[in-house]
C-alpha positions as CSV (number, residue, x, y, z in Angstrom):
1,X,29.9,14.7,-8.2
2,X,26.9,16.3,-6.0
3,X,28.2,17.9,-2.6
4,X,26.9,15.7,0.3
5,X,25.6,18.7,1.5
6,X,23.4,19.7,-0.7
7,X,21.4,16.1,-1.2
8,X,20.7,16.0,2.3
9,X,18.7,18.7,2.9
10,X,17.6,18.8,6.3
11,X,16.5,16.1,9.2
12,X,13.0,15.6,9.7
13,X,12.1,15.2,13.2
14,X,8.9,13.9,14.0
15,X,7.2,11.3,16.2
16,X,7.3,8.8,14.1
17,X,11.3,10.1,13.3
18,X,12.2,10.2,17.2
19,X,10.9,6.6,17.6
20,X,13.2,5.2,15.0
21,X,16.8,6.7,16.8
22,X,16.5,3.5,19.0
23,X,17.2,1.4,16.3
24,X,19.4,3.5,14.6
25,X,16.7,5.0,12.1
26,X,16.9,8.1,10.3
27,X,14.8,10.5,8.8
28,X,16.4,13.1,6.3
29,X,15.0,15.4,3.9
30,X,16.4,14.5,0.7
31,X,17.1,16.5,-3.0
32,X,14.6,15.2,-5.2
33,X,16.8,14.4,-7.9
34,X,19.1,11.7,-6.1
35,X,19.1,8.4,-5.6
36,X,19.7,6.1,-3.2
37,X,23.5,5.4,-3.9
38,X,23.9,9.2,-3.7
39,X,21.9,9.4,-0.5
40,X,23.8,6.8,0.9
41,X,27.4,7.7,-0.1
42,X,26.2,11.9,1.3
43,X,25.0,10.1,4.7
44,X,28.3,7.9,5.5
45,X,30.9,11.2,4.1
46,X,29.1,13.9,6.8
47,X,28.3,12.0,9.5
48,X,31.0,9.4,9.8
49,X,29.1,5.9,9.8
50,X,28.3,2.7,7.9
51,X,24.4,2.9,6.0
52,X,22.4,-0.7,5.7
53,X,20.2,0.2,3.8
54,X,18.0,3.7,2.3
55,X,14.2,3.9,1.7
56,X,13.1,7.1,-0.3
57,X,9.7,8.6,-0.2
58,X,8.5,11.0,-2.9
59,X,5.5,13.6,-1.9
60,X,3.7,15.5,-4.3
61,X,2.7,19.1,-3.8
62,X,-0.6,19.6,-3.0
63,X,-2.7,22.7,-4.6
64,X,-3.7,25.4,-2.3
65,X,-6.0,28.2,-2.8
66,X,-6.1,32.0,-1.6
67,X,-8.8,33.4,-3.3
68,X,-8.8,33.5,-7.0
69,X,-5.0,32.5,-6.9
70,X,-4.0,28.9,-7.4
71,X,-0.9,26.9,-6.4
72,X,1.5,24.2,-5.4
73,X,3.7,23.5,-2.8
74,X,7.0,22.3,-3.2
75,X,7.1,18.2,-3.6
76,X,9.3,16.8,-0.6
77,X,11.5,13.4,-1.1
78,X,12.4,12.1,2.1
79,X,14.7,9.5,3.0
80,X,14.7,6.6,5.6
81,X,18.0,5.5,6.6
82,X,19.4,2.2,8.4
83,X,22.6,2.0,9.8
84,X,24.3,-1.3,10.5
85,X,24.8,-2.5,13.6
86,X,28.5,-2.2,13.9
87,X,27.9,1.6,12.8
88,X,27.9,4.5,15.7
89,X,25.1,7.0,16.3
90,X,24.5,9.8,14.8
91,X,25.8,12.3,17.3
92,X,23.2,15.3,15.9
93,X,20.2,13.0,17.4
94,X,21.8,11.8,20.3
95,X,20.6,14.4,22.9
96,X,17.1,14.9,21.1
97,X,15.2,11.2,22.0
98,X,15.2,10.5,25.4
């Protein structure tokens, strides 16, 4: 089994992530080799709370150019999180949406 920390990357706070704390709505930076189960099982073990439901979002690099020299950057998989009702806050975001 996948350590919990390393599926969940990092959070990604945004505007559109801030607006979402309200109704308990998460934004996290995912591995892009899991899945939903493993997202959800990695969210509930580190932070302590019941998940409704996860929404995953795959983005493809984009080229770039410098010059002659051609590349990609790294594709990002994000992941939208619900928690139920019942479930606490996530303490991390408390203090950041106000």
């Amino acid at each position: 089994m996948k350590d919990p920390h390393d599926i969940i990357l990092r959070p990604v706070l945004t505007e559109k992530a801030y607006d979402g704390f309200a109704d308990k709505k998460y934004v996290f930076e995912v591995d892009t080799r899991s899945n939903k189960i493993e997202i959800r099982q990695a969210v509930e073990s580190v932070f302590g709370v019941k998940v409704e439901s996860v929404n995953t979002l795959r983005t493809p690099g984009k080229m770039k150019r410098q010059g002659k020299t051609q590349g990609r950057t790294p594709e990002v998989k994000k992941a939208y999180v619900t928690l139920k009702e019942s479930s606490k806050t996530i303490e991390f975001f408390d203090g950041m949406a106000q």
